[in-house]
C-alpha positions in Angstrom: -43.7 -44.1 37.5 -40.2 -44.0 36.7 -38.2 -41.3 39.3 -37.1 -38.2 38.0 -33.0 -38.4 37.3 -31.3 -36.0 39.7 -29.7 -32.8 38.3 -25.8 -32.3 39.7 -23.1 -30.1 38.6 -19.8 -29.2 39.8 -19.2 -26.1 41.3 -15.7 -26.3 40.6 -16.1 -26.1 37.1 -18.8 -23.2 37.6 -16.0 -21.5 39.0 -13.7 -21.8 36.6 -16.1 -21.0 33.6 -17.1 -17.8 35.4 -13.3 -17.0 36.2 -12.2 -16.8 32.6 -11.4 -14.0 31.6 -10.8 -12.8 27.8 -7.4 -11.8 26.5 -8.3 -8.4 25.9 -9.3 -7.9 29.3 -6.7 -9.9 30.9 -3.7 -8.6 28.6 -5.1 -4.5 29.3 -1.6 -3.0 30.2 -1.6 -2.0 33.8 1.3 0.8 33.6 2.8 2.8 30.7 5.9 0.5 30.0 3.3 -2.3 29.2 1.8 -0.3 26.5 2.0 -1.5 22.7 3.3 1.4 20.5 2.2 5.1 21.3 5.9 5.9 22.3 5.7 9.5 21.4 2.3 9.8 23.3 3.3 7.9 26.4 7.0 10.1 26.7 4.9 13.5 26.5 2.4 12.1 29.5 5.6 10.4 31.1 7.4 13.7 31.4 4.8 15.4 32.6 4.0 13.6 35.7 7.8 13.7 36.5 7.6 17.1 36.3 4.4 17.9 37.4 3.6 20.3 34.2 0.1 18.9 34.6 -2.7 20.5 32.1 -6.4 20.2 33.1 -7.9 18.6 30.3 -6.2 16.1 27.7 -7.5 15.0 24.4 -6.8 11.3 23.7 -8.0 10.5 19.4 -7.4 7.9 17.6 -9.0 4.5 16.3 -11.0 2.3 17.8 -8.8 -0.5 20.0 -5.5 1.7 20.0 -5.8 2.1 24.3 -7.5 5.5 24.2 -9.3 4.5 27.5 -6.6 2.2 28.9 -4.1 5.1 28.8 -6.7 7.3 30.5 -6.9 4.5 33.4 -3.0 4.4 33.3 -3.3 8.6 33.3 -5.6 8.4 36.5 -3.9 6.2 38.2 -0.7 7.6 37.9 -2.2 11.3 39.6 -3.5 9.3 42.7 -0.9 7.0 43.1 -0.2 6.8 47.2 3.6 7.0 46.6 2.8 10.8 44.8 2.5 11.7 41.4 4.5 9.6 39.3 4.9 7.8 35.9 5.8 4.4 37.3 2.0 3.9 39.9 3.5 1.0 42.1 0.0 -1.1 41.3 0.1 -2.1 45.1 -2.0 0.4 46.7 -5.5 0.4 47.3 -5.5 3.2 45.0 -4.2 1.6 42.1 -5.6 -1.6 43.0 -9.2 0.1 42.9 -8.4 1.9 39.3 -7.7 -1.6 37.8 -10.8 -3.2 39.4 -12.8 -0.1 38.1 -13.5 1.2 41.2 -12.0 4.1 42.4 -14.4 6.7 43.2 -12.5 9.6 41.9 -12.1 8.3 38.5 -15.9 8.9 36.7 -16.3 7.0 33.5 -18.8 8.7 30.8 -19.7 6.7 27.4 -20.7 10.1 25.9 -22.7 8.0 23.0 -25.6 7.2 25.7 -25.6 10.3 27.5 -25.7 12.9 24.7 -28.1 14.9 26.1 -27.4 18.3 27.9 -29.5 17.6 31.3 -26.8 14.8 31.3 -24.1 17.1 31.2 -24.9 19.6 33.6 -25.7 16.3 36.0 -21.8 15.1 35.9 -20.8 19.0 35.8 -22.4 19.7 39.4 -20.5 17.2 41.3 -17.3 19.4 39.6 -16.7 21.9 42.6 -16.6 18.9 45.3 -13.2 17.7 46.6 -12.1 14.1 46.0 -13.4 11.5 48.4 -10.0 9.4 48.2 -7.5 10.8 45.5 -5.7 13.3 45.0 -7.7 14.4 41.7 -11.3 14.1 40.3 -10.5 12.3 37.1 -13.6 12.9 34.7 -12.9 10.1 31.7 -15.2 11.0 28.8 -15.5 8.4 25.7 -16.8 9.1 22.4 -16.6 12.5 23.4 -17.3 13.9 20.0 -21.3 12.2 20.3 -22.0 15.1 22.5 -25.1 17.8 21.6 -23.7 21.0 20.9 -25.9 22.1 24.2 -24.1 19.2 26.2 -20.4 21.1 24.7 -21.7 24.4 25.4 -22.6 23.3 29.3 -18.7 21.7 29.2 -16.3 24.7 28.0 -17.5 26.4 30.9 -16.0 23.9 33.1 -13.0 23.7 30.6 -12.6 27.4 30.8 -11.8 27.5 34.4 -11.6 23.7 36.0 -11.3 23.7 39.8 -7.7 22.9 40.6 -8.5 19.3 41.9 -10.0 18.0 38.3 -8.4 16.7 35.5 -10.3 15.6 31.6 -9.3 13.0 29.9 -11.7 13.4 26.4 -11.7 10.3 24.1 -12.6 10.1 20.9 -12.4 8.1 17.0 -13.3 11.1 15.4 -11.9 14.6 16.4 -12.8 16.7 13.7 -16.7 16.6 15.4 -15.4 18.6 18.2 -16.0 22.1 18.1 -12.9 24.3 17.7 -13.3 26.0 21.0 -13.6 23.1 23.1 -10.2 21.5 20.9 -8.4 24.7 21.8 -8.5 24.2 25.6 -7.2 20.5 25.5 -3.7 19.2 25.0 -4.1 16.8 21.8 -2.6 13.6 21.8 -3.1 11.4 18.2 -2.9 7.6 18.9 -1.8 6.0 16.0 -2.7 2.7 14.3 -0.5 0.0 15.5 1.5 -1.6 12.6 0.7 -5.6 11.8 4.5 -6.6 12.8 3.9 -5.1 15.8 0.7 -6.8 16.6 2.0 -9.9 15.6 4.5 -9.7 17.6 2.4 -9.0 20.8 0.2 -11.6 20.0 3.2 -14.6 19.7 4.0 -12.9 23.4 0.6 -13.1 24.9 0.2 -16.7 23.6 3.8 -17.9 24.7 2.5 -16.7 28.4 -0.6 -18.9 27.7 1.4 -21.6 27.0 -0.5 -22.2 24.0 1.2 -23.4 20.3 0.6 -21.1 16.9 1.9 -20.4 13.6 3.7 -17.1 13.2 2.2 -17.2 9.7 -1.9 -17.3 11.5 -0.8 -14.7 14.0 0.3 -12.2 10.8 -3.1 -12.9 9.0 -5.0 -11.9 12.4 -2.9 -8.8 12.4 -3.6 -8.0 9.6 -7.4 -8.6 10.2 -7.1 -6.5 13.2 -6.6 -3.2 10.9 -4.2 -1.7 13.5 -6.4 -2.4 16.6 -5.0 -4.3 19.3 -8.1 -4.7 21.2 -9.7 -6.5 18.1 -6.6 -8.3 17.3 -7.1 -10.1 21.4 -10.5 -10.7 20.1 -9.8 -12.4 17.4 -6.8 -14.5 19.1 -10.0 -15.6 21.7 -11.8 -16.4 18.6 -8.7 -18.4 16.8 -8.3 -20.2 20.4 -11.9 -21.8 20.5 -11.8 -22.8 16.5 -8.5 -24.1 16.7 -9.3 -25.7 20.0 -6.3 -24.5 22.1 -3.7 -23.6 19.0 -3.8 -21.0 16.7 -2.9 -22.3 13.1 -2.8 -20.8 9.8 -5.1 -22.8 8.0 -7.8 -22.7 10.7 -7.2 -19.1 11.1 -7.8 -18.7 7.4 -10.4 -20.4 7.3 -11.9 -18.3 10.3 -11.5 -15.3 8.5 -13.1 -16.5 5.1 -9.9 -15.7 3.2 -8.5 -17.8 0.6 -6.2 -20.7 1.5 -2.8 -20.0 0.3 -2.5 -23.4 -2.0 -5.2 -21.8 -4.2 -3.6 -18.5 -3.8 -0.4 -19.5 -5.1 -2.1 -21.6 -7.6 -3.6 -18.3 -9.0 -0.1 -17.1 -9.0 1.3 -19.6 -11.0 -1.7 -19.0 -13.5 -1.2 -15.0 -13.4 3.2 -15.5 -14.4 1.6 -18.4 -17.1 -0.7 -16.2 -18.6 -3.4 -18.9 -17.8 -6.0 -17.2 -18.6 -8.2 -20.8 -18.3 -6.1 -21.4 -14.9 -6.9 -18.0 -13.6 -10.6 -18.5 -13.8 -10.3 -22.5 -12.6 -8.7 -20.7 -9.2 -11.4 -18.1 -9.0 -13.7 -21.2 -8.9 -12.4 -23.0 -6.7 -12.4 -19.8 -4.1 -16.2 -19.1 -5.2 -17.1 -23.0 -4.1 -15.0 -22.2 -1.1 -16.7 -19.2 0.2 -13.7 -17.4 0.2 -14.4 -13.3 0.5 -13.7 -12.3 -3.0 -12.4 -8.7 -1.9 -10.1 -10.1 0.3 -8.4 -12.1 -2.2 -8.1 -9.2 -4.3 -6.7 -7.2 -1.6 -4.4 -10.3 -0.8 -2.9 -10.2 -4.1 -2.4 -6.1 -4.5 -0.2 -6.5 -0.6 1.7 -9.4 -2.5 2.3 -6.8 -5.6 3.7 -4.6 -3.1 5.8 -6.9 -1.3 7.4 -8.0 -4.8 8.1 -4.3 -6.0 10.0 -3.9 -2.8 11.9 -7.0 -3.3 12.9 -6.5 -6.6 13.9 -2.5 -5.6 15.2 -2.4 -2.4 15.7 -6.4 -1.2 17.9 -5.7 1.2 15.0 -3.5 3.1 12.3 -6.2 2.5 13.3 -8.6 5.7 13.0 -5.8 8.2 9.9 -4.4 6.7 7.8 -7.3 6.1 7.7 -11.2 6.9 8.4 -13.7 4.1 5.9 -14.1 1.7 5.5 -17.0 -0.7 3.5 -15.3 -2.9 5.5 -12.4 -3.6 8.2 -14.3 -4.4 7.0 -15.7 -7.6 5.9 -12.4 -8.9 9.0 -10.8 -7.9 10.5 -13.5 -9.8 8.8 -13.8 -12.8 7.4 -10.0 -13.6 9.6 -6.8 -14.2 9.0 -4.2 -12.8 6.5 -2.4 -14.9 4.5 -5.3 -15.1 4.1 -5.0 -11.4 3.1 -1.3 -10.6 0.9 -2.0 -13.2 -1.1 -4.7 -12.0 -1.4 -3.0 -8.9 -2.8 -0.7 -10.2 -5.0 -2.5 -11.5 -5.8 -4.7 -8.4 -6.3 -1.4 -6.6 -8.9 -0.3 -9.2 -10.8 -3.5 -9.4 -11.7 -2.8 -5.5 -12.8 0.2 -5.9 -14.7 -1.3 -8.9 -16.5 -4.1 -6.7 -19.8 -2.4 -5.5 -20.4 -2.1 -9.3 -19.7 -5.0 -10.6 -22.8 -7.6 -11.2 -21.5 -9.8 -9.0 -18.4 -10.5 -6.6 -16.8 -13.3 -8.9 -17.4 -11.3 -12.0 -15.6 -8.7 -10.5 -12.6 -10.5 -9.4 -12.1 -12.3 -12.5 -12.6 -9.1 -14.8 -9.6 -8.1 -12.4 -7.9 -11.2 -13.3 -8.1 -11.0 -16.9 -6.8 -7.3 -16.8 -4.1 -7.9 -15.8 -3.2 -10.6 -18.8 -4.6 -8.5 -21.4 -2.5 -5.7 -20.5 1.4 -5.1 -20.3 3.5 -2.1 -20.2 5.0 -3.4 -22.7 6.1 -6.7 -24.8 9.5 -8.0 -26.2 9.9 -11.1 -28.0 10.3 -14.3 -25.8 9.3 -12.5 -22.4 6.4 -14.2 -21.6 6.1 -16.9 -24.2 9.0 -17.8 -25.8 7.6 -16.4 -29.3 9.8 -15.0 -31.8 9.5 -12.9 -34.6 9.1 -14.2 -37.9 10.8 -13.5 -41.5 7.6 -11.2 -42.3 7.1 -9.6 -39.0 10.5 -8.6 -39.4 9.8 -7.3 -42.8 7.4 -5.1 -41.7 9.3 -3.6 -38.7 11.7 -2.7 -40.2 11.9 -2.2 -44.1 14.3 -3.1 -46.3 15.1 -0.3 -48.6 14.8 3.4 -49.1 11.7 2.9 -51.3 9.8 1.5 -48.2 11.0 3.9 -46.2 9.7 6.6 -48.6 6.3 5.2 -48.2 6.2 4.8 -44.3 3.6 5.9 -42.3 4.5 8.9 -41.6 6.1 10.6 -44.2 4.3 14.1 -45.5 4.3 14.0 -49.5 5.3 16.6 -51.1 7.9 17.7 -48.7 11.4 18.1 -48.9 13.6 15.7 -46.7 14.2 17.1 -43.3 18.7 16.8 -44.0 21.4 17.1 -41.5 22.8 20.0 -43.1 19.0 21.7 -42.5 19.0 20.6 -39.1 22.8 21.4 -38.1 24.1 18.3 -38.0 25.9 15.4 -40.3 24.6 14.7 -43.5 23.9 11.0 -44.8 25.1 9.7 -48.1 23.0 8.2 -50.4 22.5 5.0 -49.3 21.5 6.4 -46.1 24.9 6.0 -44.0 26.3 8.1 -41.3 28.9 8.3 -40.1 30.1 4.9 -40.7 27.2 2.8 -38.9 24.4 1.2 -40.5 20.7 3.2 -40.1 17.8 3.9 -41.9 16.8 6.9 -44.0 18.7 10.2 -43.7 15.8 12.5 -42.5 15.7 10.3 -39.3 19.0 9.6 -38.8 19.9 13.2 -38.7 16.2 14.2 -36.4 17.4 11.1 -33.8 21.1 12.8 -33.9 20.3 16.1 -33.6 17.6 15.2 -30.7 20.1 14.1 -28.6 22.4 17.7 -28.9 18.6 19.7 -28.0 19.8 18.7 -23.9 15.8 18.1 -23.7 14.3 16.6 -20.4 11.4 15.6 -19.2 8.4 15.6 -21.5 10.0 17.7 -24.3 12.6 14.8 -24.5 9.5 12.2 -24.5 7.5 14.2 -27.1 10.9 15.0 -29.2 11.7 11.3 -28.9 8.3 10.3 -30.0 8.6 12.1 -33.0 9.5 11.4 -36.6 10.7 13.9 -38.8 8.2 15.1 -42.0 10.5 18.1 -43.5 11.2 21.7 -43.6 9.6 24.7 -45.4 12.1 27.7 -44.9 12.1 28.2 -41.2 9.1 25.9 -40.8 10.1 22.3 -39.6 7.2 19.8 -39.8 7.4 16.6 -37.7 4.7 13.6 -36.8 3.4 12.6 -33.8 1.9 9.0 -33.4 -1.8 9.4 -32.6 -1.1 7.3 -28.9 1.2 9.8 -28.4 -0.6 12.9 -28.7 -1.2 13.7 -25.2 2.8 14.3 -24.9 2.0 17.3 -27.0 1.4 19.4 -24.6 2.0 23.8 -25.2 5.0 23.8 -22.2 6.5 20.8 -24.4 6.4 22.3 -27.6 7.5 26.0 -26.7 10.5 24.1 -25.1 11.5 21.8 -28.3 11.0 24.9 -30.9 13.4 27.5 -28.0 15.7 24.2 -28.4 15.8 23.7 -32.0 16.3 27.7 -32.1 19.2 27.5 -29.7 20.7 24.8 -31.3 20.9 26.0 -34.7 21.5 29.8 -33.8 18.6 31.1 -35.9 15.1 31.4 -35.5 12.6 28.5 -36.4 9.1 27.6 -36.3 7.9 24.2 -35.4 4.6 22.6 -36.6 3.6 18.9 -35.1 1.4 17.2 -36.9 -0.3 14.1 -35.7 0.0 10.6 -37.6 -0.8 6.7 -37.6 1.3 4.4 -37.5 4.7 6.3 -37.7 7.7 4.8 -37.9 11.5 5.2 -37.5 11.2 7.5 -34.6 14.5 8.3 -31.8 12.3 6.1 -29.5 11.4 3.7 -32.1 15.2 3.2 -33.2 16.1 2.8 -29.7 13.4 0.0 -28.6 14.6 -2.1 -31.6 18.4 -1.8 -30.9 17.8 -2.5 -27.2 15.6 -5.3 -28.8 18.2 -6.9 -31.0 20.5 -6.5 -28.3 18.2 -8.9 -26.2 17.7 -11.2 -28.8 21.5 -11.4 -29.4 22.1 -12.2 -25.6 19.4 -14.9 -25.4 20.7 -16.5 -28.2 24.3 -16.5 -26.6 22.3 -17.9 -23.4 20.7 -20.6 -25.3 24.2 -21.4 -27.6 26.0 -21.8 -24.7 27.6 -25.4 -24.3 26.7 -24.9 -20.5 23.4 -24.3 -21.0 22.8 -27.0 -23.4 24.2 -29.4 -21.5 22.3 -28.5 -18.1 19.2 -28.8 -20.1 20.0 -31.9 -21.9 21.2 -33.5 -18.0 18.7 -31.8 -15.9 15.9 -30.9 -17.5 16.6 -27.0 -17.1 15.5 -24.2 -19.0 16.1 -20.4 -18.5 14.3 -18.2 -16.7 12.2 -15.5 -19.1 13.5 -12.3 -18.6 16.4 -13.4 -16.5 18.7 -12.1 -19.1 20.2 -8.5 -19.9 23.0 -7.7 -21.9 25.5 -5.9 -20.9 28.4 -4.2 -22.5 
């Protein structure tokens, strides 16, 4: 019979497995000074002990992982401190010692979620009256205060009422608004708030710089942002990031931890979104569907990037200090103006409300996708693809000759001409001049000049603007409002164009606004195709220029859409 092999292990290395302790654990701040954020929490509690303005019962709230229970350690530590009450507990004592170790006598730890019931109240409330064994005061630590019975809270304001001078509270909670008014009114409140990703981040690159461990800033920002403003999950997940990565925290094995999209894809879907590629946009979302990658995530990936590029096209000397880099908000800052931008977060924003509806995850995030190519604030020629118009879209902008302009959309038959003279202002000659510059018909000319001397704001100007003009009747002036426009005619607007028009021309008027297809030769209308041909004329300066022509011919440049403005 062969002998049995002989079992052995090393108790060394029992010890050391059993002495490991995890980073959230080992990194809980000891003393107020080592706390992350909560500054205008940790003054208030600060000047207090200094001063000895102690209340009997303090309401800590906030979300999970911000240190609601860690400052109430700090809190009881600091009362029954050996050197006195003080803000700075020396952490030498066998006080303070004992509070760290979890266990001081004095200080009474309740998870309120597993003792809801009253009997279980009334229990912890009869040891009230007694002195403290060791400290100075009875610390009573209650979490999840708010999971209380209303019997359990009734049993407590009692005791909150009128504490014995030797006990303090400390009530915890995630969810204050579950506490009943009357037990809220006898605590000072004390909001923790969610700790910003920077600041995380930042904690984090200090934690592992003490552990002697390499990282990526870039993985330490993604488990920040994971975290959702919890410090105690953000430790967690830097344990987690540890044991993948195998002692170093990288990006890619963080995002690949997390299930979120790799940022070569990402950018990828990017370049596809600036191209207008609609094929590439869906080759990306298929390539993150064969990855596994958390759909939703991507989406909310992309509306943070949005936001990131408004702020550097806005306010770029702000974006350093309020976020990190970001090589994917770069691009869209880059290559989208600014409408395009607010718009398609909007629309990323929508599509994740959206997603619970949606047949599927992919479904939904590519219905996103192709959103956002299908719609634009607006268009001008050459923005996105280099198109311009041709001889008959021309035509049809703009017509040649009065006769055209007679038959518009928009024009009311059978009504007289709506002149300058009628309106107040200059009157056209015949061939529809005025004033020496070239224009179009009279009736509009005179509308878009007199429009301008109404001193209209807001959505009078927008609805005035958006109007063309029909004729007059006597004190009756008609005008047309393009269906797509309609909800601009609102009553505010309208009582404040006709008071205008009747200012203006020192005589009292009545407006009627009718609503039309397809109308032409509006003020707004005019004005989108000057600033038009104005563009047009600067790209084509761009593209004449001997410079240009010769970096492209050399180099292999070409010019950035929407790069250009005119000026002047």
């Amino acid at each position: 019979m062969a002998p049995v092999p002989r079992l052995t292990c090393n108790p060394l290395a029992m010890v050391r497995s059993m002495a490991y302790q995890v980073l959230a654990r080992k990194w809980r701040p000891a003393t107020f000074e080592q706390m992350v954020g909560q500054g205008h929490v940790l003054r208030a509690l600060a000047n207090a002990l200094e001063q000895e303005r102690l209340h009997h019962a303090y309401l800590l709230s906030g979300t999970r992982g911000v240190g609601k229970t860690t400052l109430g350690r700090i809190f009881a530590k600091c009362l029954n401190c050996e050197t006195g009450i003080t803000a700075k507990p020396c952490g030498e004592c066998e006080t303070c010692r004992d509070v760290d170790s979890g266990r001081f006598v004095d200080l009474i730890e309740v998870d309120a979620a597993s003792r809801t019931g009253v009997d279980d109240t009334r229990e912890l409330l009869d040891n009230v009256q007694y002195t403290p064994a060791r400290g100075r005061y009875k610390v009573y630590l209650i979490d999840e205060v708010h999971m209380l019975s209303m019997h359990s809270f009734n049993a407590l304001l009692k005791t909150l009422e009128e504490p014995p001078p030797h006990v303090k509270f400390l009530l915890a909670t995630t969810d204050p608004q579950k506490l009943p008014v009357t037990v809220l009114s006898r605590c000072l409140q004390f909001n923790l708030k969610r700790l910003p990703a920077a600041m995380i981040a930042d904690h984090l690159a200090r934690v592992l710089e003490a552990e002697g461990l390499p990282f990526d800033r870039a993985a330490l920002e993604a488990l920040a942002r994971a975290a959702d403003g919890s410090m105690r999950d953000a430790l967690s997940l830097l344990d987690q990031a540890i044991s993948f990565g195998n002692g170093a925290v990288r990006e890619g094995e963080v995002t690949e931890m997390l299930g979120w999209a790799p940022r070569v894809v990402l950018l990828g879907l990017v370049q596809a979104l600036v191209e207008r590629d609609a094929a590439g946009v869906l080759g990306a979302t298929a390539s993150l569907v064969e990855q596994g990658v958390d759909l939703e995530g991507v989406l909310a990936d992309l509306a943070d990037s949005l936001y990131r590029a408004a702020v550097i096209r806005q306010a770029p000397e702000l974006a350093a200090s309020i976020f990190s880099d970001d090589p994917l908000a770069r691009p869209l800052a880059a290559a989208f103006p600014d409408e395009d931008i607010q718009l398609h977060y909007q629309i990323a924003l929508h599509g994740r409300r959206d997603f619970p509806w949606a047949p599927d995850p992919r479904s939904a995030l590519e219905m996103t996708l192709l959103r956002m190519l299908a719609f634009r604030p607006f268009e001008r020629e050459g923005q996105y693809t280099g198109k311009q118009p041709t001889a008959l879209e021309s035509a049809v902008k703009e017509p040649a000759g009065p006769e055209d302009r007679a038959k518009a959309p928009g024009s009311v038959e059978g009504s007289a001409p709506l002149r300058g003279d009628a309106l107040g202002g200059p009157v056209p000659d015949s061939h529809g001049a005025f004033s020496g510059s070239r224009a179009g018909p009279g009736q509009d000319i005179a509308w878009h000049a007199l429009m301008d001397r109404l001193g209209l704001k807001g959505v009078a100007y927008a609805l005035a603007s958006n109007c063309s003009a029909a004729g007059r009747e006597g004190d009756l002036f008609r005008l047309v409002l393009e269906e797509r426009h309609a909800g601009l005619r609102t009553a505010n607007a309208e009582q404040r164009l006709a008071q205008a028009l009747c200012e203006h021309l020192g005589e009292s008027v009545r407006l009627r606004i009718d609503i039309g297809t397809h109308v032409s030769d509006t003020p707004a209308e005019v004005t989108r195709r000057a600033q038009e041909a104005r563009q047009r004329s600067a790209e084509r300066s761009v593209e004449d220029d001997p410079l240009v022509k010769g970096l492209k011919a050399s180099f292999g440049a070409r010019v950035v859409p929407d790069s250009i403005e005119p000026i002047g």
